[in-house]
C-alpha positions as CSV (number, residue, x, y, z in Angstrom):
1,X,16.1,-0.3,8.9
2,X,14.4,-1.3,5.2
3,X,16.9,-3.9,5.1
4,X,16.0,-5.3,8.6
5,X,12.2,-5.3,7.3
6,X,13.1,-6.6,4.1
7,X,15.2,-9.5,5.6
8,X,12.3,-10.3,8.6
9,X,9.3,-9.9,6.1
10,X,11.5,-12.8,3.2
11,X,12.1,-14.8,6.5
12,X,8.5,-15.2,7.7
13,X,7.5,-15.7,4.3
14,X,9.7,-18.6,3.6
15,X,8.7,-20.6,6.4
16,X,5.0,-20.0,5.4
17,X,6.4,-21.7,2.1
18,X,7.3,-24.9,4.0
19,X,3.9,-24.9,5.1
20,X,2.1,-24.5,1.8
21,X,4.7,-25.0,-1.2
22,X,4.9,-22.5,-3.9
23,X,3.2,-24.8,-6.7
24,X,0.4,-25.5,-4.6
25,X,-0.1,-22.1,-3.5
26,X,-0.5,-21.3,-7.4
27,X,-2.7,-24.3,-7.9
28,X,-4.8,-22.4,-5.1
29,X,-5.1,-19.3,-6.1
30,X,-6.9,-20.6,-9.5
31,X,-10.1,-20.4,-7.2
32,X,-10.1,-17.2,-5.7
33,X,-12.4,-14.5,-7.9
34,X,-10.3,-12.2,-9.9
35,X,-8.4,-9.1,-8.5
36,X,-10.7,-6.1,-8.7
37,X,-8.5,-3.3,-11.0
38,X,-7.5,-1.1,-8.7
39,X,-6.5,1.9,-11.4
40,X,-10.2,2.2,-12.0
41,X,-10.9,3.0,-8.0
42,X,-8.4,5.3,-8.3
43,X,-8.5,7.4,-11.4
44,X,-8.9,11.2,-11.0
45,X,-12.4,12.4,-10.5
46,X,-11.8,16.1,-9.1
47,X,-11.4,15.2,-5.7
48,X,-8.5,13.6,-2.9
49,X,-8.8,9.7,-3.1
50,X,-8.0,7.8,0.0
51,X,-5.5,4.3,0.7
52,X,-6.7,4.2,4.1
53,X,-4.7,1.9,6.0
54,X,-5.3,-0.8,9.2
55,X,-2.4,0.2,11.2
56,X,-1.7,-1.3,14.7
57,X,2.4,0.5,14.8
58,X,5.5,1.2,13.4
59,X,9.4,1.0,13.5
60,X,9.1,5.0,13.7
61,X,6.0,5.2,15.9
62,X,5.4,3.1,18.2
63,X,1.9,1.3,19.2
64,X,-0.3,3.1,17.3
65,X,-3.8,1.5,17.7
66,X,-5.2,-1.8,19.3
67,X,-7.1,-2.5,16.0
68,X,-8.8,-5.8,17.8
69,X,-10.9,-5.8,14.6
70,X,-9.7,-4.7,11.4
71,X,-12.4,-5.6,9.5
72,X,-14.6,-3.2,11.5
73,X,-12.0,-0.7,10.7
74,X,-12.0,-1.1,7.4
75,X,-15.7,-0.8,6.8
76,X,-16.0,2.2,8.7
77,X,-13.0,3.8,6.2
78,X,-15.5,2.2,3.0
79,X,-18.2,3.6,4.2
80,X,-16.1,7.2,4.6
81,X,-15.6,6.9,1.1
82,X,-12.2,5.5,0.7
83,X,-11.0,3.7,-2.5
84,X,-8.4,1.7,-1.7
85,X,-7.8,-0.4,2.0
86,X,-4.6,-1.0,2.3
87,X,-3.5,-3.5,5.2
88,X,-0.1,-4.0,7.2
89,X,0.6,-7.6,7.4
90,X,4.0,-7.1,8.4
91,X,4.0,-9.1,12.0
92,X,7.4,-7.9,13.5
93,X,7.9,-4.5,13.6
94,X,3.9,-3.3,12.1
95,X,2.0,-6.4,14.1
96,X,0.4,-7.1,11.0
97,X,-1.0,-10.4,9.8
98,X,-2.1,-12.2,6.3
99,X,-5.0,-12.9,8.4
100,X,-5.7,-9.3,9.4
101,X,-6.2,-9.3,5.4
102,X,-8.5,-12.2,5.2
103,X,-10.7,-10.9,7.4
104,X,-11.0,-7.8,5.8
105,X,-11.4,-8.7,2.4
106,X,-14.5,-10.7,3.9
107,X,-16.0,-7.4,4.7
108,X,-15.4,-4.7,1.9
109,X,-16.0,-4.7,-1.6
110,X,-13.1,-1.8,-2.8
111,X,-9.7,-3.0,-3.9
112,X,-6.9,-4.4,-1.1
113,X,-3.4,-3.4,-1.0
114,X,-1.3,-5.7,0.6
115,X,1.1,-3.5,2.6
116,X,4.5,-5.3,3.0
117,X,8.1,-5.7,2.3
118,X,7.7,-7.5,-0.9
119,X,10.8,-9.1,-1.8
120,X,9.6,-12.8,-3.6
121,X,7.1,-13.7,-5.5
122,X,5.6,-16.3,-3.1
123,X,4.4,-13.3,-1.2
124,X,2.6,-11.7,-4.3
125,X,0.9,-15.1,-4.7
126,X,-0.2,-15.9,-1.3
127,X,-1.3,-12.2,-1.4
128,X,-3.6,-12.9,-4.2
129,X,-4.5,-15.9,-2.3
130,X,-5.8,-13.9,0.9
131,X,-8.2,-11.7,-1.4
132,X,-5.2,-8.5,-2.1
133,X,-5.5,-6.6,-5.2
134,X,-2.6,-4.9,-5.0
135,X,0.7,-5.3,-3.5
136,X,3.2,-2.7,-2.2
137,X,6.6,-3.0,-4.6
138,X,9.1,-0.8,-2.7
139,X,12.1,0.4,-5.5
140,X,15.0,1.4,-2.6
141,X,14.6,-2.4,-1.5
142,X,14.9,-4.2,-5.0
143,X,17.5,-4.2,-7.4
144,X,16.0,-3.4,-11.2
145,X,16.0,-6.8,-12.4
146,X,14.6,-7.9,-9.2
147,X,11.3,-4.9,-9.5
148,X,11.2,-6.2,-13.0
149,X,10.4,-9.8,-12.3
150,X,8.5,-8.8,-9.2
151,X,6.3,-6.7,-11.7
152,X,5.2,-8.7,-13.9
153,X,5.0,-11.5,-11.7
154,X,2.1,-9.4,-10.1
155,X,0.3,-8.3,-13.4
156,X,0.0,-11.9,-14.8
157,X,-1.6,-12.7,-11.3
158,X,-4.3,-9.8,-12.6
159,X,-3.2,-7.8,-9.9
160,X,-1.8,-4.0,-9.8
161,X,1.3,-2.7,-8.1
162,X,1.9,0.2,-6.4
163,X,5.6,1.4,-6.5
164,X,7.1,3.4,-4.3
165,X,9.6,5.8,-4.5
166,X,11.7,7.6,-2.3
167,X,13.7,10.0,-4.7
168,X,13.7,11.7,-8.4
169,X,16.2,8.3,-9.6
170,X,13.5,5.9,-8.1
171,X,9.9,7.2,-9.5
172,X,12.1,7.5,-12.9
173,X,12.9,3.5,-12.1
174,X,9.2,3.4,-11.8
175,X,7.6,5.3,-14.7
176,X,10.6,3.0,-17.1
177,X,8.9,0.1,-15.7
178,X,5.0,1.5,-17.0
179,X,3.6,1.6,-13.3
180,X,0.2,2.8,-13.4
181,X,0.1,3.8,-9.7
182,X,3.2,5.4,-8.5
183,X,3.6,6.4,-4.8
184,X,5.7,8.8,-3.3
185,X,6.7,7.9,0.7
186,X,7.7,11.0,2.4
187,X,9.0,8.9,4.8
188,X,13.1,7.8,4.0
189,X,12.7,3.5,4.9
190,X,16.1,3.8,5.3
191,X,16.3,6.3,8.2
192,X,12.8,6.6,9.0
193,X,13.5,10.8,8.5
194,X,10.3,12.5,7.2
195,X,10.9,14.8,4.2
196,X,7.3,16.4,3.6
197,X,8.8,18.4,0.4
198,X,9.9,15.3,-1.1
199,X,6.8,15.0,-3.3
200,X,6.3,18.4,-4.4
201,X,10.0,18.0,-5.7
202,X,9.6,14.9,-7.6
203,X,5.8,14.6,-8.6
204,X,6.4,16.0,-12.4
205,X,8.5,13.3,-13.0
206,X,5.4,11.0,-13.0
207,X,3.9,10.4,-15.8
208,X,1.2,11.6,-17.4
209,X,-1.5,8.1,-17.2
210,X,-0.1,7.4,-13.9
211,X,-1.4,7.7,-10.8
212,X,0.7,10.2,-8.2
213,X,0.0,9.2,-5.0
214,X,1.5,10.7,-1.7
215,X,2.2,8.4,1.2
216,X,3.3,9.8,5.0
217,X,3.1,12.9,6.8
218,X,-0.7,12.9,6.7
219,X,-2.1,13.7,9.4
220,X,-5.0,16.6,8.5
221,X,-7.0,17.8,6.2
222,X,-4.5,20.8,5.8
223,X,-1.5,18.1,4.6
224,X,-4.1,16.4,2.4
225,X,-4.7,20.1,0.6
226,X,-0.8,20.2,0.4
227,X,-0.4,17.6,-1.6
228,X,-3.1,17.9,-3.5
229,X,-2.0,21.1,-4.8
230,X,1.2,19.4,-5.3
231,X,-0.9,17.2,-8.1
232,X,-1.7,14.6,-6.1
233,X,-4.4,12.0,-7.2
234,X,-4.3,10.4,-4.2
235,X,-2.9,9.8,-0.4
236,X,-2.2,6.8,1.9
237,X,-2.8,7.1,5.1
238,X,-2.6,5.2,8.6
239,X,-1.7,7.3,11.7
240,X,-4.0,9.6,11.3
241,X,-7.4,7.5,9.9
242,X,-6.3,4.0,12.2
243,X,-6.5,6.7,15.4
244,X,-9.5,8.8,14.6
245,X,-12.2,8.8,17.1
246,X,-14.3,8.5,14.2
247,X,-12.8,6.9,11.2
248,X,-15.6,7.4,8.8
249,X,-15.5,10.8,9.0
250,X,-12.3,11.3,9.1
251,X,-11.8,9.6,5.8
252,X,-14.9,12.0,4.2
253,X,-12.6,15.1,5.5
254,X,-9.7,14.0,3.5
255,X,-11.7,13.1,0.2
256,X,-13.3,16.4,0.7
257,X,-10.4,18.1,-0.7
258,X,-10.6,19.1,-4.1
């Protein structure tokens, strides 16, 4: 499956490229305002921070929300207090769009994460381009060299990275590299099999300076308080905020958690 997503997401992006080469992208993206630092939003501060996600499906879900505005979406999860918004723009499999991220960046003022199968760097530039701060860097779908390049392609853009890892071997590949924000998906790409121990296991192997965050099996405040006693700093979640009846406070539950 991560292959299938990597493959479609490199596909789309290279016939965006044909539309608007690579050196003019670049030339482009001197006039956008500089990323906003995205560690900062996220430092500990005694409490759960939120990635709150605009999430319209999933390979492993299904339709999860219409989501006819995302920027409404996303307010509603600033106003709840969340730190970071990340936004799907995978189109085939997560019906996500570069220009769901446009318009949301047009309506928030905390850090964007780019939430994709980054495998070039044309999509960390066009990325920038839309308004991201961050982009999603996933370790099972990059060889070392590869994350490498892909790494500090995205710091010299100004922008952050969050890595994700999927096993003990991967968030070690990710603290050698000096992420700042390391993520822990609960969810195997691969197989789309939830393991909710997964980052209780691994979450010592972060280290200290960087950021744990937990990603998947989310769904109350109850999973929140599990990973937080885990040591998370921080979770990223879509099901359950994109779904709420009432975003906002949903988003206040989760940060609640101390």
């Amino acid at each position: 499956m991560l292959e299938s997503l990597l493959a479609g997401s490199l596909e789309d992006s290279l016939n965006r490229e044909k539309e608007l080469p690579f050196d003019q992208l670049m030339q482009e993206i001197e006039n956008v305002p500089p990323a906003l630092d995205a560690v900062s939003w996220l430092k500990p501060e005694g409490y759960t921070k939120v990635i709150a996600e605009v999430k319209r499906a999933s390979p492993s879900r299904g339709d999860l929300a219409e989501i006819a505005s995302p920027a409404k979406l996303a307010k509603e999860y600033e106003l709840g207090g969340a730190s970071i918004i990340s936004v799907l723009t995978e189109e085939r499999k997560f019906k996500g769009s570069l220009a769901d991220l446009i318009s949301v960046r047009k309506n928030v003022s905390v850090p964007i994460l780019r939430k994709d199968f980054t495998a070039n760097k044309y999509q960390i530039a066009e990325a920038r381009l839309a308004g991201a701060d961050l982009v999603l860097l996933i370790v099972a779908a990059l060889d070392v060299e590869t994350l490498k390049e892909l790494y500090a392609f995205t710091v010299s853009l100004g922008m952050t990275a969050l890595v994700e890892a999927h096993s003990a071997e991967e968030v070690q590949i990710a603290a050698d590299l000096g992420a700042k924000l390391i993520g822990v998906n609960a969810r195997n790409l691969k197989t789309f099999e939830l393991d909710r121990e997964l980052f209780g296991r691994v979450a010592g192997l972060i280290p200290q300076g960087s950021i744990k965050i937990a990603e998947s099996a989310v769904l109350n405040v109850d999973d929140v308080k599990k990973y937080r006693e885990a040591g998370a700093d921080a979770v990223l979640v879509g099901e359950a905020l994109a779904t709420a009846d009432d975003p906002r406070q949903a988003v206040k539950k989760f940060i609640s958690v101390k």
